[in-house]
C-alpha positions in Angstrom: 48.7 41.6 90.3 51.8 39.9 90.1 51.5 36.9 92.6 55.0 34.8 92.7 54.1 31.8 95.1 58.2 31.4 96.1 57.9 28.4 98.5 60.0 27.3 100.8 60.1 23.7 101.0 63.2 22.5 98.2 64.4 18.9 97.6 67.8 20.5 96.4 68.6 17.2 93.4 68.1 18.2 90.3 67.1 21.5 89.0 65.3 22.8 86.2 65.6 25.6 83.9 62.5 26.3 81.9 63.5 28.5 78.4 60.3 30.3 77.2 61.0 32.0 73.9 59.1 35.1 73.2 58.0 37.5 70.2 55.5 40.3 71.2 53.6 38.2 74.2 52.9 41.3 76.3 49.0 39.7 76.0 50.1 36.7 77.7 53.5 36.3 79.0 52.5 37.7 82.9 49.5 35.2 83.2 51.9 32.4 82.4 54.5 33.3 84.4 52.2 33.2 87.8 51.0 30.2 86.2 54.3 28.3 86.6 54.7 30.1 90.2 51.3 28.9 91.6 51.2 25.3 89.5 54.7 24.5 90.9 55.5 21.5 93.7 57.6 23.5 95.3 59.9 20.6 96.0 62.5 21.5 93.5 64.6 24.4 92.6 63.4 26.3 89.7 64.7 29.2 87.0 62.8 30.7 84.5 64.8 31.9 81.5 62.6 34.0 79.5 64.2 34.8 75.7 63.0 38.3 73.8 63.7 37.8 70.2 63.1 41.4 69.8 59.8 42.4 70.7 58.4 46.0 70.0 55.8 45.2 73.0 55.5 45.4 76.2 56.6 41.6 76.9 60.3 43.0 77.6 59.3 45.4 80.1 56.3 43.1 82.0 59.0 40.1 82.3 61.5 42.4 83.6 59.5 44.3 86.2 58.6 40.5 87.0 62.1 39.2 87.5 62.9 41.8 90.4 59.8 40.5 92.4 60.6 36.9 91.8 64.4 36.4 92.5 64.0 34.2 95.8 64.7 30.8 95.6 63.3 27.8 94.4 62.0 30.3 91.9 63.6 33.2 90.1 63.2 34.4 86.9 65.3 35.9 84.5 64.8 37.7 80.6 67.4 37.9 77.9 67.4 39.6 74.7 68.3 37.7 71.4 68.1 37.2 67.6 65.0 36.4 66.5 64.2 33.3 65.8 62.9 30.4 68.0 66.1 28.0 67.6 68.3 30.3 68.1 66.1 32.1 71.4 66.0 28.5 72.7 69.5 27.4 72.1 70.5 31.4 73.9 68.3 29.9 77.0 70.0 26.9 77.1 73.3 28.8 77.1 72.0 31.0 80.1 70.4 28.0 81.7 71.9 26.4 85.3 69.3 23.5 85.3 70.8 19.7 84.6 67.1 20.1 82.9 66.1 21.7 80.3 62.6 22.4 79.6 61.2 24.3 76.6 57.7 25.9 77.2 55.6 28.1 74.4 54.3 31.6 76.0 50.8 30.2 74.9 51.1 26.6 77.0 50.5 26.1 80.4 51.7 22.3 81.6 50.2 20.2 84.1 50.1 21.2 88.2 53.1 19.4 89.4 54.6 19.4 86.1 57.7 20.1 88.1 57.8 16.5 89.9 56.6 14.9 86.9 59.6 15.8 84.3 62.0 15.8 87.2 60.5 11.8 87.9 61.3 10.9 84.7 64.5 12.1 84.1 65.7 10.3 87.4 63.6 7.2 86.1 66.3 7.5 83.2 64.0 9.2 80.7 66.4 12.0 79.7 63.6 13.8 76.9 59.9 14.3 76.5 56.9 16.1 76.4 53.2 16.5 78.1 50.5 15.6 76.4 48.3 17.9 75.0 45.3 19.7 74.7 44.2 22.8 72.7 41.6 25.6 74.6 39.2 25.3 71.9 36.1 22.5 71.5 36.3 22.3 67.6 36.4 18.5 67.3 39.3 18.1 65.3 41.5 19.9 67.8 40.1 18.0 70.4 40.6 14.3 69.1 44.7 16.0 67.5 45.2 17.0 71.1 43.7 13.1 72.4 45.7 12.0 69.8 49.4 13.3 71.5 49.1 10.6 74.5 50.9 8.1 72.0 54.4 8.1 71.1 53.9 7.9 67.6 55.8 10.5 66.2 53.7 12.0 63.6 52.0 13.2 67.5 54.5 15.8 68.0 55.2 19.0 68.1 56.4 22.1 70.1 53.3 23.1 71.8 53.5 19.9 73.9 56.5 21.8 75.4 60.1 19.6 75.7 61.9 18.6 78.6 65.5 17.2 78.0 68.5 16.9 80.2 71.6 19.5 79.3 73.3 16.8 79.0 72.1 15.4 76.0 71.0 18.8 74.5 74.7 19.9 74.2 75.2 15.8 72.8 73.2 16.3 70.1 74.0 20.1 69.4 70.7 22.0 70.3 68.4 23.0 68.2 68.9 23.4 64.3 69.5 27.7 63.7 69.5 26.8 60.6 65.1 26.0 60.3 63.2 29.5 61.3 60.1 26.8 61.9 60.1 23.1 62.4 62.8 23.6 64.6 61.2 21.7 67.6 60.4 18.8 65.2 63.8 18.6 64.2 65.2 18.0 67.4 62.7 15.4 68.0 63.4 13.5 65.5 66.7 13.2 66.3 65.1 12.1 70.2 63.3 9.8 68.5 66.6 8.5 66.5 67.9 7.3 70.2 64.9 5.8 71.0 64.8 8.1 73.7 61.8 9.9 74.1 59.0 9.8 76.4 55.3 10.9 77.1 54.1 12.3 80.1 49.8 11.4 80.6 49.5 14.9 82.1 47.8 17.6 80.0 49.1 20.3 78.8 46.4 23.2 77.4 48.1 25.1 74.5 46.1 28.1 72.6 44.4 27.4 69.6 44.7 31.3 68.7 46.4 30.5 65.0 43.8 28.2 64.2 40.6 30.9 65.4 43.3 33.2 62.7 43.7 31.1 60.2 40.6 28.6 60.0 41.3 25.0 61.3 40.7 22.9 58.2 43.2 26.0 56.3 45.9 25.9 58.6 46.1 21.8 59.6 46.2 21.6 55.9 49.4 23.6 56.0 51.1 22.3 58.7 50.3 18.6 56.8 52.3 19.9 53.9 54.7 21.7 56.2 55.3 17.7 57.5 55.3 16.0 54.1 57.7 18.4 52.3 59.7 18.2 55.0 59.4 14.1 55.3 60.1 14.4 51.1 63.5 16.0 51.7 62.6 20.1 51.8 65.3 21.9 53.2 64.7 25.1 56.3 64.9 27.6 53.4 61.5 26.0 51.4 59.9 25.2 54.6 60.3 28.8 55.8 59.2 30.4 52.6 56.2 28.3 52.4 55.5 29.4 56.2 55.4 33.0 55.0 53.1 32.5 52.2 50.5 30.5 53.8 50.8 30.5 57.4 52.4 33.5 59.3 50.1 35.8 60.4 50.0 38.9 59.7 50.1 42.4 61.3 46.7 42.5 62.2 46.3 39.4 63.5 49.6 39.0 65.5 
């Protein structure tokens, strides 16, 4: 049942756009989407930019019967078709978006209650970029103590599944995210967050799916992601990150 909380009560300052990009998320995209509805403030006014990189799904179709039920304000909702590829989904959102924020959400992560007031608090504390901390819907113990670890700002911390808030201002400053990287493309623009010193973390959890890691094997795929890091740290460029993805890390088929 499709249950859009649209409240009434609006602050009317700043508004945010939240971008989710999506691939084939016809399992999960509808609980998320009541997620944001029901886990809002409703204080502030809120679009949801939903980005189909091509799906052969149902995700199109569930968003869009979605968006006709959900078109009241503070909340409305809104899908999009684009090229694949999370950059260049992203960077279509932020095109689309209205928001003076930006906030960039996986279709597997489901932020804080409030998380509303909380990004929109920072940014107006002049924190123009950040993230939630994190944690992962699984009790392995190295999953759980790499999720404790994302309440520091140490940067080796980071990543997309944390989501990203940033104001549209500085997005279009610093030119969006990289098209260019088919993965890494969330670390990429952090680092260049972290370049201006201007980056901050939110002590809210966010709970993100370990569903690659049941796939893959934990030890198997933080190993990868590891060297993903290093060879990028070493000077690899989007092309030899991506093709190392596809040997060792993109699922297949059968287990997308």
């Amino acid at each position: 049942m499709v249950t859009f909380n649209l409240k009434l009560e609006t602050r009317n300052y700043l508004m945010l756009s939240i971008i989710i990009p999506v691939l084939n998320e016809a399992a999960t995209i509808k609980n998320l989407l009541n997620f944001l509805s029901e886990k809002s403030s409703g204080k502030n006014e809120i679009e949801v930019i939903v980005i189909d990189g091509g799906s052969n799904d149902d995700t199109f179709e569930i968003v869009n019967t979605m968006s006709g039920r959900a078109q009241s304000r503070p909340l409305s909702l809104q899908i999009f078709n684009s090229d694949r590829g999370r950059a260049k989904q992203m960077n279509q959102g932020a095109r689309k978006a209205s928001g003076e924020i930006l906030y960039f959400l996986h279709a597997d992560s489901f932020p804080p209650k409030n998380f509303d007031e909380y990004i929109i608090s920072e940014v107006e504390k002049g924190n123009p970029a950040g993230c939630f901390r994190m944690k992962f819907d699984s009790n392995h113990w190295w999953l759980q103590l790499a999720g404790w670890l994302t309440q520091f700002r140490w940067r080796a911390c980071r990543g997309g599944d944390q989501s990203q808030f940033i104001t549209k201002k500085l997005f279009d400053e610093i030119g969006g995210f990289d098209e260019s990287y088919i993965i890494y493309e969330d670390n990429i623009l952090i680092n260049e967050l972290y370049k201006l010193n201007t980056f901050v973390v939110i002590q809210k959890r966010l709970i993100t799916s370990a569903r690659l890691y049941k796939q893959k094997g934990v030890w198997n795929l933080q190993y990868h992601f590891w060297a993903i890091y290093v060879k990028q740290w070493l000077g690899a460029d989007a092309d030899e990150l991506y093709s190392y993805y596809l040997k060792h890390i993109k699922p297949s088929k059968k287990e997308a």
